[in-house]
C-alpha positions in Angstrom: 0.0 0.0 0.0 1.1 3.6 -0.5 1.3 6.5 1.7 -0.7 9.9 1.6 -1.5 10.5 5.0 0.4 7.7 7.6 -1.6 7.4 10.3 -0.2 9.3 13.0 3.5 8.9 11.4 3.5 12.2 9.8 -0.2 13.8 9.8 -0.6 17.0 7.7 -0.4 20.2 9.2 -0.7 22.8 6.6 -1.9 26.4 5.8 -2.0 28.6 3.2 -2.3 31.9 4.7 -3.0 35.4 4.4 -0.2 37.2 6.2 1.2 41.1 7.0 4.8 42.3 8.0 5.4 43.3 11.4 7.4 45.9 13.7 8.4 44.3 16.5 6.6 46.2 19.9 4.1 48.1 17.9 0.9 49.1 19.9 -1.9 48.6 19.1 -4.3 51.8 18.2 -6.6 52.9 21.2 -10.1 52.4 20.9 -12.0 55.7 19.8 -12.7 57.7 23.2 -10.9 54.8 25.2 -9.3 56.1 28.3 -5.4 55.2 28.8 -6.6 52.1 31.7 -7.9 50.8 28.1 -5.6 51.0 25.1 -5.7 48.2 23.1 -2.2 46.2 24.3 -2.2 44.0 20.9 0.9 41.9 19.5 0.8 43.1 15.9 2.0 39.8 14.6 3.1 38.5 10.8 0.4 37.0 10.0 -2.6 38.5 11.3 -5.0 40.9 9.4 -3.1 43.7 11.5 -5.8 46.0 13.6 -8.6 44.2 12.6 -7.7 40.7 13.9 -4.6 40.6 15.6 -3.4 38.5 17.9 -4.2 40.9 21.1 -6.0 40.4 24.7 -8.9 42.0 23.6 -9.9 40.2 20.3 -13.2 38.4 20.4 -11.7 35.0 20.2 -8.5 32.8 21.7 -5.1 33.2 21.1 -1.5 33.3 22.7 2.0 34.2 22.3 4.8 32.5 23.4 7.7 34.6 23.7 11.3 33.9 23.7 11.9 33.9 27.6 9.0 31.4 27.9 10.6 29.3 25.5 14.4 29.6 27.4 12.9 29.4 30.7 11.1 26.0 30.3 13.6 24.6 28.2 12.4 23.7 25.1 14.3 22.3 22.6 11.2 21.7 19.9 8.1 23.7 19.2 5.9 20.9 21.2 7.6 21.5 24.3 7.2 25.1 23.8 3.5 24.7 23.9 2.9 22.3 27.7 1.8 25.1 29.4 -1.1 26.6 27.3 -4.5 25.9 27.8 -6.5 23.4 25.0 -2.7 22.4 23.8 -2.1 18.4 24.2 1.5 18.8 23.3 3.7 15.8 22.2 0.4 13.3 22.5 2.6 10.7 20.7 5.3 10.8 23.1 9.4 12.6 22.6 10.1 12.6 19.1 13.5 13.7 16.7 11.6 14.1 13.7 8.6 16.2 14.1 6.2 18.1 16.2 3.1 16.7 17.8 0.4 18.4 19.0 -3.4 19.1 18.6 -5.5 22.1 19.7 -8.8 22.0 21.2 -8.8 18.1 19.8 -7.8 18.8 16.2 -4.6 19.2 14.2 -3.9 22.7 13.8 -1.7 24.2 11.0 2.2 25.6 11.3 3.0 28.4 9.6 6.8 30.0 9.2 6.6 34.3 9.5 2.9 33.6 7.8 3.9 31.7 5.0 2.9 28.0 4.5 4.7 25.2 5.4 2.6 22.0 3.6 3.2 19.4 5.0 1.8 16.2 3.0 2.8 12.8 3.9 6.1 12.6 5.1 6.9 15.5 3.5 6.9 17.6 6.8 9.1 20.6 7.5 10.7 20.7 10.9 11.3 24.2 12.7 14.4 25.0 14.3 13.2 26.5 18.0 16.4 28.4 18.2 15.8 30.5 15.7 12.0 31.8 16.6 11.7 34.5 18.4 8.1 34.2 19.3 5.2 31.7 18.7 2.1 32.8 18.2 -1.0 30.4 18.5 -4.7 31.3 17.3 -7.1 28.4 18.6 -10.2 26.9 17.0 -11.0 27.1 12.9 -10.5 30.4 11.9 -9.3 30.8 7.7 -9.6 34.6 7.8 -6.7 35.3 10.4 -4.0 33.1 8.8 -5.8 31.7 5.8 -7.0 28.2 5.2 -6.2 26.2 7.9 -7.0 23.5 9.8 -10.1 23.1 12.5 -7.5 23.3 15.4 -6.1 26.6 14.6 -2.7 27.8 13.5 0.4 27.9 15.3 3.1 30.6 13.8 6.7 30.6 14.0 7.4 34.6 14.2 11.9 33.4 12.9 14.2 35.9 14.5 14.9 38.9 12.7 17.3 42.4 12.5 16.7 45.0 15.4 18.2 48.6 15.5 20.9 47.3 18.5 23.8 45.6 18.6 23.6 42.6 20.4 25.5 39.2 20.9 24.3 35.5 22.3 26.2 32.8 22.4 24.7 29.5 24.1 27.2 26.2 24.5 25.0 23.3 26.2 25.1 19.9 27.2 22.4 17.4 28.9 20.7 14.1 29.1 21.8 11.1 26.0 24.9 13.1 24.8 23.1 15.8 24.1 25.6 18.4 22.8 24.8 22.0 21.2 26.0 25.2 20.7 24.3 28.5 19.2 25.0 31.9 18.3 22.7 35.3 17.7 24.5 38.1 16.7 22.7 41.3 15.2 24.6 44.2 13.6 24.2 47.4 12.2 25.8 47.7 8.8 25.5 51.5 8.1 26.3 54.8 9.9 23.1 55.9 9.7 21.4 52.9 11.3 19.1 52.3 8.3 20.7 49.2 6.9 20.8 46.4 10.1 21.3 42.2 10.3 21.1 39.3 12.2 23.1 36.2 11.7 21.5 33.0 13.9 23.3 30.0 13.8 22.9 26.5 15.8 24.6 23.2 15.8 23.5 19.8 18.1 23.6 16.3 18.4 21.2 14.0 21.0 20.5 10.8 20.9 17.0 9.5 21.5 14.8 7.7 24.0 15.0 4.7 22.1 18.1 2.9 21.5 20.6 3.5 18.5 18.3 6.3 17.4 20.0 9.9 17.2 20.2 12.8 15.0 22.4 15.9 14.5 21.5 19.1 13.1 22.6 22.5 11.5 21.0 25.7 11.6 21.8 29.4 9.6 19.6 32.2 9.6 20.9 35.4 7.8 18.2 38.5 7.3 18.7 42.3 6.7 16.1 44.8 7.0 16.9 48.1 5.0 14.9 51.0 5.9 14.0 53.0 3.0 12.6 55.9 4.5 10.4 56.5 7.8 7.4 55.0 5.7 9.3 51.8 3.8 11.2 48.9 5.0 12.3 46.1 3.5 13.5 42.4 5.3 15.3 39.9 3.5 15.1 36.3 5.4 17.2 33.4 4.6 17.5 30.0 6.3 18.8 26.6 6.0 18.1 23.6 7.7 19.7 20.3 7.6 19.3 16.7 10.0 20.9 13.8 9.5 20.3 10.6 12.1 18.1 7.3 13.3 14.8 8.5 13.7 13.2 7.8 16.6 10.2 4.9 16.3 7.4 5.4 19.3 4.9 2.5 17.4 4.3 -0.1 19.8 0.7 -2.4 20.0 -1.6 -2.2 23.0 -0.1 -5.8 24.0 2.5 -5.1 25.8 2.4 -1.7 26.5 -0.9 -0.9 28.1 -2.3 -4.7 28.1 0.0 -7.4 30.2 1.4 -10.1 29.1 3.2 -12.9 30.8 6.8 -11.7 29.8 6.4 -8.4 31.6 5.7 -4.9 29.3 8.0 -3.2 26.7 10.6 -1.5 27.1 10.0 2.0 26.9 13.8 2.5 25.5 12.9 -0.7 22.6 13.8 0.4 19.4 11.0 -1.9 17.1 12.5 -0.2 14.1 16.2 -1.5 11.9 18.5 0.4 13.4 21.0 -0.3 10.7 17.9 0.6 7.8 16.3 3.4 9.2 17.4 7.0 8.2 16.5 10.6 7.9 18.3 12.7 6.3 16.5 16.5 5.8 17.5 19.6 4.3 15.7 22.8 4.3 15.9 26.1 2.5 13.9 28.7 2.7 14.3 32.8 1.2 12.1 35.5 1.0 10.6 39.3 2.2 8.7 41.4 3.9 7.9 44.9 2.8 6.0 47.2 4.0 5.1 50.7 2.8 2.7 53.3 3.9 1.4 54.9 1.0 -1.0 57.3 2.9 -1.4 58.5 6.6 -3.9 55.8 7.5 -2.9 53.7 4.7 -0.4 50.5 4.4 0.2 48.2 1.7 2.3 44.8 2.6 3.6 41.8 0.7 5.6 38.7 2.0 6.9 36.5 -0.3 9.2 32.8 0.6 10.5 30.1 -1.2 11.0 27.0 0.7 12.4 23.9 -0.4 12.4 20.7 1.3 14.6 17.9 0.3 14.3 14.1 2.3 15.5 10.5 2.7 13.7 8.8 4.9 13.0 5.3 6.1 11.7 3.6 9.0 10.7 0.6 10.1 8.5 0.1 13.0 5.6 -2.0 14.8 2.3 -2.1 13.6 1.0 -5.2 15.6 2.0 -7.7 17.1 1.5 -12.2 17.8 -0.1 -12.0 20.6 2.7 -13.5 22.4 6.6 -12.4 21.8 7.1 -10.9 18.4 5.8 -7.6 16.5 4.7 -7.4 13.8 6.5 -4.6 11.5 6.4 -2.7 8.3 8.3 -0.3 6.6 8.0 3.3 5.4 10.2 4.8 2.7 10.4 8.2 1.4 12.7 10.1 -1.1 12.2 13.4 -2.7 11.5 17.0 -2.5 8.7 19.7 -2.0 9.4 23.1 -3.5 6.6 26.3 -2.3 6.0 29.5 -3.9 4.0 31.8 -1.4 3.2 35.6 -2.1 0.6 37.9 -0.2 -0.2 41.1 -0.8 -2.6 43.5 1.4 -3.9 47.1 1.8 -4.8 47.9 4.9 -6.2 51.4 6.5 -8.3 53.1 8.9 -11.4 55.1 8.6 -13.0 57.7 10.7 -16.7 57.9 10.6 -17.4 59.6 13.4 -16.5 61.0 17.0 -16.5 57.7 18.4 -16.7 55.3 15.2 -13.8 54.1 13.6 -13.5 51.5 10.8 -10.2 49.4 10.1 -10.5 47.6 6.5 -8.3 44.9 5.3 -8.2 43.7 1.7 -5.9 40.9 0.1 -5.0 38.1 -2.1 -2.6 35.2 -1.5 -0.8 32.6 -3.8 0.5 29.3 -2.9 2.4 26.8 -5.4 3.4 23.6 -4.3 4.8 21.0 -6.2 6.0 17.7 -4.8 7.6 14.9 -6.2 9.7 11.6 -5.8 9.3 8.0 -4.6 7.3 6.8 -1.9 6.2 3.5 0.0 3.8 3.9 3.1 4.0 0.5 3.9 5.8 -2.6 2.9 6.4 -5.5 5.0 9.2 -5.8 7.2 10.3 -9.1 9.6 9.1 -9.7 12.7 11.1 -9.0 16.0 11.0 -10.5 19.4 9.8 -7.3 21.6 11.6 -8.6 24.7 14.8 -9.9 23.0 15.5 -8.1 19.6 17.6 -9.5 17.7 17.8 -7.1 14.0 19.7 -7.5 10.6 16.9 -10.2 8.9 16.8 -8.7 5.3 14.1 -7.8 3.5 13.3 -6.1 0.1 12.3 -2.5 -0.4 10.6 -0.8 -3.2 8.1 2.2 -3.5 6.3 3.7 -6.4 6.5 7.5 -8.0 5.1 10.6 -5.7 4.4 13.5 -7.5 1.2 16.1 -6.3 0.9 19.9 -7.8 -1.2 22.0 -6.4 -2.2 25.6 -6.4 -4.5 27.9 -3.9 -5.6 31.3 -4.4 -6.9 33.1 -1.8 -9.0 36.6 -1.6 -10.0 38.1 2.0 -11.6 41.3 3.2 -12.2 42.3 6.3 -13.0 45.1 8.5 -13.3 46.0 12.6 -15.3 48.3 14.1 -14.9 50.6 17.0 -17.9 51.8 18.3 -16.8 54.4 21.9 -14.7 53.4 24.2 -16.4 50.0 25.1 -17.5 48.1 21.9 -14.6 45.6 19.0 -16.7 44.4 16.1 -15.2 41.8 13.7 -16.1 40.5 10.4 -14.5 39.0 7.4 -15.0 36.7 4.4 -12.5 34.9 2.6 -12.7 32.9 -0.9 -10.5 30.2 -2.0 -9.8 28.1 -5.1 -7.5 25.4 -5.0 -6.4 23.1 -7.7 -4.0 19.5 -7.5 -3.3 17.5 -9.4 -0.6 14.0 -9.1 -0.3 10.3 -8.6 0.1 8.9 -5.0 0.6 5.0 -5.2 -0.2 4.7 -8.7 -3.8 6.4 -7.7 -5.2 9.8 -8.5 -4.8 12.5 -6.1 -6.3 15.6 -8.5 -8.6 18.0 -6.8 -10.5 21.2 -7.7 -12.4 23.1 -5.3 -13.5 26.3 -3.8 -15.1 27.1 -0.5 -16.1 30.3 1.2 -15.0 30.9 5.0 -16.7 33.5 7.2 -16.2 35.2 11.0 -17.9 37.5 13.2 -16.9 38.6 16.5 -18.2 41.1 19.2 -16.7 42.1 22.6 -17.8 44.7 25.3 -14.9 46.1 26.8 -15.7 47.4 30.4 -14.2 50.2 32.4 -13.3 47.3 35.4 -11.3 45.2 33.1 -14.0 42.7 32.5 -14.6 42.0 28.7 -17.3 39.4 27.8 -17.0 38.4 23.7 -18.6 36.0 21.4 -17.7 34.6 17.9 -17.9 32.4 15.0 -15.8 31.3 12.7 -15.2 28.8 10.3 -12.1 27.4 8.8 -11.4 25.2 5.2 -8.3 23.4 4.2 -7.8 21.1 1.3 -5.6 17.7 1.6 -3.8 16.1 -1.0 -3.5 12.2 -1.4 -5.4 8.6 -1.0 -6.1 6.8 1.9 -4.7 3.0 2.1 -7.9 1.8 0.1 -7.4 4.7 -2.8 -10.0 6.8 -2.0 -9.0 10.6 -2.3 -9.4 13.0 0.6 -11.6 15.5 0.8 -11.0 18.8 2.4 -10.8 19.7 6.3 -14.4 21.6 6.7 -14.3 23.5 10.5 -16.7 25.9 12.3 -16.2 27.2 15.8 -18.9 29.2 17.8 -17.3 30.1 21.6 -17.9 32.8 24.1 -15.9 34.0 27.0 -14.8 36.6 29.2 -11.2 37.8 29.5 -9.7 40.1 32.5 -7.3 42.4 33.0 -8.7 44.1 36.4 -6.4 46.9 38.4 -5.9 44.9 41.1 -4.4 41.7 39.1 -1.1 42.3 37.3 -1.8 40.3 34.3 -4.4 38.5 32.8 -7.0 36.0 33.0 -9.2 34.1 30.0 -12.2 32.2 30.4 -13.8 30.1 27.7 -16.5 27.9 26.1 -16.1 26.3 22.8 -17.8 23.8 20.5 -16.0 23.3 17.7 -16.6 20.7 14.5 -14.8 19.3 11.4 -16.4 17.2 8.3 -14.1 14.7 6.8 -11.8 14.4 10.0 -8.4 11.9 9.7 -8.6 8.9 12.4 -6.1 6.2 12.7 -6.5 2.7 10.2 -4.8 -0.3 10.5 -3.5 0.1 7.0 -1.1 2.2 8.9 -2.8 5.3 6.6 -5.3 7.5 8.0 -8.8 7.0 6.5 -11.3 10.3 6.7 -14.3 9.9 9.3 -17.6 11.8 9.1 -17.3 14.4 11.4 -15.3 15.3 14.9 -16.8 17.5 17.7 -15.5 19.0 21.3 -17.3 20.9 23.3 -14.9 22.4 25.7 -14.1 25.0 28.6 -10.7 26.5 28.9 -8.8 28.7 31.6 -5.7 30.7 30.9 -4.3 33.1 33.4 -0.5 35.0 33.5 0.7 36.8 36.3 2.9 38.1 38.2 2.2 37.5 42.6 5.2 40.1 43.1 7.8 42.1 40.7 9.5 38.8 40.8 7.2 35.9 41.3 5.2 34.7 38.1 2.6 32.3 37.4 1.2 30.9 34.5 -1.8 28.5 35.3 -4.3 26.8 32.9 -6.8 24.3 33.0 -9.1 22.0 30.2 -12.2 20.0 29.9 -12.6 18.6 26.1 -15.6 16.6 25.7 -14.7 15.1 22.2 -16.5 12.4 19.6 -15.7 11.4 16.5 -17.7 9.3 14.0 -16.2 6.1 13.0 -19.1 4.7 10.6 -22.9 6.1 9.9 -23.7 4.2 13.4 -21.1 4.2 15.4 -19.4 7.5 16.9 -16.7 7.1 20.1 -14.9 9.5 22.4 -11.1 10.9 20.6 -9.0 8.6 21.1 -5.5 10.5 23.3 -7.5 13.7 23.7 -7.9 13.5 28.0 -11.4 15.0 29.4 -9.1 17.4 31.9 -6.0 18.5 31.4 -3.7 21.6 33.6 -0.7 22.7 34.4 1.1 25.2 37.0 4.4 27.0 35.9 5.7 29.2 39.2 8.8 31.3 38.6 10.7 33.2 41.2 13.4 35.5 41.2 15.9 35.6 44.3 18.3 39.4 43.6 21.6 38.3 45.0 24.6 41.0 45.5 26.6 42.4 42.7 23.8 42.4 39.8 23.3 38.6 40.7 20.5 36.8 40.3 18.5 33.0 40.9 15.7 32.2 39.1 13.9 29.1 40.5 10.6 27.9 39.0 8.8 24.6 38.9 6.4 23.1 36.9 3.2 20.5 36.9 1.3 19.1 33.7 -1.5 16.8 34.3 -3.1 14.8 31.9 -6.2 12.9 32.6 -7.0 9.4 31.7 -7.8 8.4 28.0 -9.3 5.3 26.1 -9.2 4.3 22.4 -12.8 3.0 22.3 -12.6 1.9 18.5 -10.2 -0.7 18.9 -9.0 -1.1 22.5 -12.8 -1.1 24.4 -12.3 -0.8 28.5 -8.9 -0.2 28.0 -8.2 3.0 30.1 -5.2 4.3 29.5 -4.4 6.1 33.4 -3.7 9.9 33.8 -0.2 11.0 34.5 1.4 14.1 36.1 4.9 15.3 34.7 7.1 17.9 37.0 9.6 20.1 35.3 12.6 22.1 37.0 14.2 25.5 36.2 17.4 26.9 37.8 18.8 29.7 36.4 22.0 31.7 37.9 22.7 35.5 36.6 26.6 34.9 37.0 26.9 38.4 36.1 25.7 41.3 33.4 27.1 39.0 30.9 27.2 35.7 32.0 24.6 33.0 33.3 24.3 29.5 33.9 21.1 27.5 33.5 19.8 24.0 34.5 16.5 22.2 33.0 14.9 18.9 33.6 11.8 18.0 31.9 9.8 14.7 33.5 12.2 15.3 36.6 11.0 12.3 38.3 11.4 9.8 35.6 7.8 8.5 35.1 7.1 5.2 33.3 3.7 6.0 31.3 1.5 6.1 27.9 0.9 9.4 26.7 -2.2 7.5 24.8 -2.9 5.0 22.6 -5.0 5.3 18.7 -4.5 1.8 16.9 -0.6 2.5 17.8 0.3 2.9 21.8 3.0 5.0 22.4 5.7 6.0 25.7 5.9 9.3 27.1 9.2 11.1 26.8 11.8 9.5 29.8 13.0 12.5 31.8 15.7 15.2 30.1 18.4 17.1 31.9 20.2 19.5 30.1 22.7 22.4 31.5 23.0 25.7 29.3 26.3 28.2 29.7 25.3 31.9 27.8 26.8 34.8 27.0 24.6 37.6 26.0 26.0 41.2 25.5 23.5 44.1 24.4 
């Protein structure tokens, strides 16, 4: 059988997005007649419709953004252990893994995008971030194709890459940790001119680790050079360049239920088993990437941006893991094989303003059109047998023959938006928008026919009241459409992702609480959702639902104690047949987590920085194939020290899983291990 969408190997996470440029710490414009307790604080992000929808406290729907010291602090080293710590994230559900990133928002896959621009993924053809080089991650939850573009029913995650600043400045980061973990980075930023207008940035990062399992590892390389040249006070121009390359074993977390959450009478698995070939597999990935952002404002209230990338993504890959297993001693395997390249074309281009229609009314427009061309090609096998191998005594090196059959998929999307918000006093946010797309495919997948042509429209509306004692209630709806390329394992083609979201909520800010706090409700739905097959490629289901409450709050106790606290409750079904609809498999009914950071000032511009974290996940069941099976909750601790040697200098100690735990992060067909625990100590430099 052939591979389009492996089931839970490499699921698609994809956008094709509408996107803006971005000044770093622009605020956002005050709302008409707002006093000063009430400016708008928004994060005017690439990637968001600007004023109208950007990702800012008081937007009528749910977002967050990471920034770089919550990435440092909790020591993540990929962009799913960046996000443990936000509410409706189930982050690394499949457990540690060296090849991709795993997680789901509000109990659906949710799209990556890279400074707004695409990365589509299909297959294995998946493009891995480098978390080194991000300088903030910005999440929008729930289906929503107007804010990004089309994307997926769980939202969008953007990378916001780490660009030039007007100030010299100099990291350099050497660290070592847990399975010979090795790495070393530097972020130097320059001004190239006398005048200041003409300033770079130059990110580089090398590291080697190996994995969880034995004889897996991989080692990878990291450059990032941009420039921004400033024209004149109303145009600026950023070049960004990157490349990318891995080389290593892959890590292989497929294991059956037998063994892992079901007894048998030779004990359990070994969580460190590697069920793969550990002299056959490989991955070997290489990623370039080159484009702009300009910006130019052509009138007072007027601004016309574009961002353009070109992204190439070349891979070898190969793995060979466990799909079953005897019932007694040996799994059951198969192999996946994977060789060739994806190459993207992405342009947007947007005219945004504002207009005054009164006193108290103000009107922000935003009008655009965006291009993706994607064109993928090269040999592929999703599954092909492979020996067995005893699972408590592995012996490897039986041969076996490999062959796979052309991949090639073209596809185009072009996408037109509008949009506008309304300002109505000092108290009232209106936002709507519509957004038309038309995307075209056409390609062969395991000798089958992939071709598509479709259009869909996507509309949102949103309203919040905006009170005087920091209490803003808000409702919305949304709707978000992505189409999918390829065949499931029995050659029927896929048909698009389909999602709608209606939630409401409050958020605070009061006087008395120095941060924030978010409350809310969601019910969100997808047609033609991906669930797991035993042809080891994902089939497409009827429909998914969750109906769900979250909690978010950020805050600081005292100048130097913060806490970031969140709780979940997903109550999540998915259709398997006309008849018969069962709870998400590895989505938990409650999930939270506690991060609490404190700041001890020492003598002589010294400083320790203790904090401690909790994530609990609650219990899980895979009722389609594993019935009764309950898969038991699990709570994970994490550590942070950090010592402020001096200005320059600082020394910085992270354990994730401190106390080792044994567990399943969830089983769906496959059963997977959590990540064992990590320790990994960072020496920096920084001068600025």
């Amino acid at each position: 059988m052939g591979l389009a969408v492996p089931s839970h190997a490499q699921a698609p996470a994809a956008t094709s997005s509408g996107t803006g440029t971005q000044e770093e710490n622009t605020p956002a414009a005050t709302a008409a007649g707002a006093s000063s307790a009430q400016t708008l604080q928004a994060v005017t992000v690439v990637g968001t419709v600007d004023d109208l929808q950007s990702l800012d406290f008081y937007a009528p729907n749910s977002s967050a953004v990471i920034t770089r010291q919550d990435i440092e602090e909790q020591g993540a080293r990929k962009l799913d252990q960046a996000l443990h710590y936000q509410a409706g994230i189930l982050a690394e559900p499949f457990g540690a893994d060296n090849k991709v990133e795993w997680f789901k928002i509000r109990g659906f896959d949710a799209s990556v995008s890279l400074d707004g621009t695409p990365t589509t993924p299909n297959g294995y053809f998946v493009w891995k971030p480098e978390i080194f080089g991000v300088e903030s991650v910005e999440i929008l939850k729930g289906p929503n194709s107007l804010v990004f573009g089309a994307s997926e029913a769980g939202g969008v995650v953007n990378l916001v890459t780490k660009r030039p600043h007007k100030k010299e400045s100099l990291l350099l980061n050497a660290e070592i940790g847990s399975r010979e973990r090795l790495g070393v980075g530097v972020d130097y930023n320059g001004i190239a001119n006398s005048d200041g207008s003409v300033y770079y940035r130059i990110v580089a990062q090398a590291r080697r680790q190996d994995g969880m399992q034995r004889r897996t590892d991989m080692k990878s390389y990291y450059l990032a050079p941009s420039v921004t040249f400033d024209f004149s006070e109303r145009t600026s121009l950023t070049l960004l360049t990157s490349i990318q390359h891995e080389d290593g074993r892959p890590t292989n977390g497929f294991l059956p239920a037998y063994g892992t959450i079901i007894k048998t009478p030779h004990g359990r698995i070994d969580r460190r088993l590697n069920a793969g070939e550990p002299d056959f597999d490989r991955l070997k990935r290489t990623q370039t990437s080159a484009g702009w952002l300009l910006s130019h404002q052509f009138a007072d209230d007027w601004t016309f941006t574009q961002n353009y990338k070109f992204s190439l993504l070349d891979i070898d890959q190969r793995n060979v893991f466990a799909w079953s297993s005897d019932g007694n001693r040996e799994l059951l395997r198969g192999y996946t094989f994977t060789d060739g390249d994806t190459k993207n074309h992405y342009i947007d281009n947007r005219v945004s303003g504002s207009l005054r229609l009164g006193d108290a009314v103000e009107l922000l427009p935003t009008f655009g059109i965006d291009y993706l061309k994607s064109d993928t090609s090269g040999q592929n096998n999703g599954f092909g047998w492979a020996p067995n191998l005893d699972m408590f005594s592995p012996v490897y090196g039986a041969p076996f023959a490999v062959d796979s059959t052309p991949y090639k998929l073209d596809s185009k999307q072009l996408g037109v938006y509008a949009a506008a918000q309304l300002r109505v006093g000092a108290n009232w946010n209106f936002n709507a928008g519509i957004r038309h797309d038309r995307a075209k495919s056409h390609g062969t997948i395991s000798n089958a026919d992939s071709r598509y042509d479709v259009t869909h429209n996507s509309a949102n509306v949103g309203a919040m009241y905006i009170s005087e004692h920091g209490i803003s209630p808000y409702v919305s709806y949304s709707e978000s459409f992505k189409p999918v390329a390829g065949v499931d394992g029995y050659g029927n083609t896929y048909q698009p992702y389909e999602g709608q979201q209606t939630e409401v909520g409050i958020k605070l800010e009061p006087s008395w609480l120095n941060g924030t706090i978010t409350l809310a409700r969601f019910d969100v739905e997808e047609k033609n959702a991906l669930i797991s097959d035993a042809s080891n490629i994902q089939t497409q289901s009827g429909k998914r639902t969750n109906k769900g409450v979250e909690l978010q709050g950020d805050f600081k106790v005292t100048p130097n104690t913060t806490v970031k606290a969140s709780y979940t409750r997903n109550n999540s079904r998915q259709d398997i047949t006309d008849t018969l609809t069962v709870r998400t498999p590895l989505l938990p009914k409650h999930q939270a987590s506690l991060w609490v950071s404190h700041r001890f000032d020492l003598p002589n511009s010294q400083g320790l920085t203790v904090a401690a974290g909790a994530r609990y996940n609650g219990s899980t069941e895979d009722q389609r194939y594993y019935p009764g099976e309950r898969i038991p909750s699990y709570t994970l601790f994490d550590l942070l020290a950090r010592y402020q040697i001096d200005r320059d200098w600082a020394l910085q100690l992270n354990a994730r899983n401190l106390t080792d735990k044994t567990y399943v992060s969830g089983c769906d067909f496959y059963c997977y291990y959590g990540g064992e625990r990590t320790v990994d100590l960072q020496l920096q430099y920084q001068w600025r």
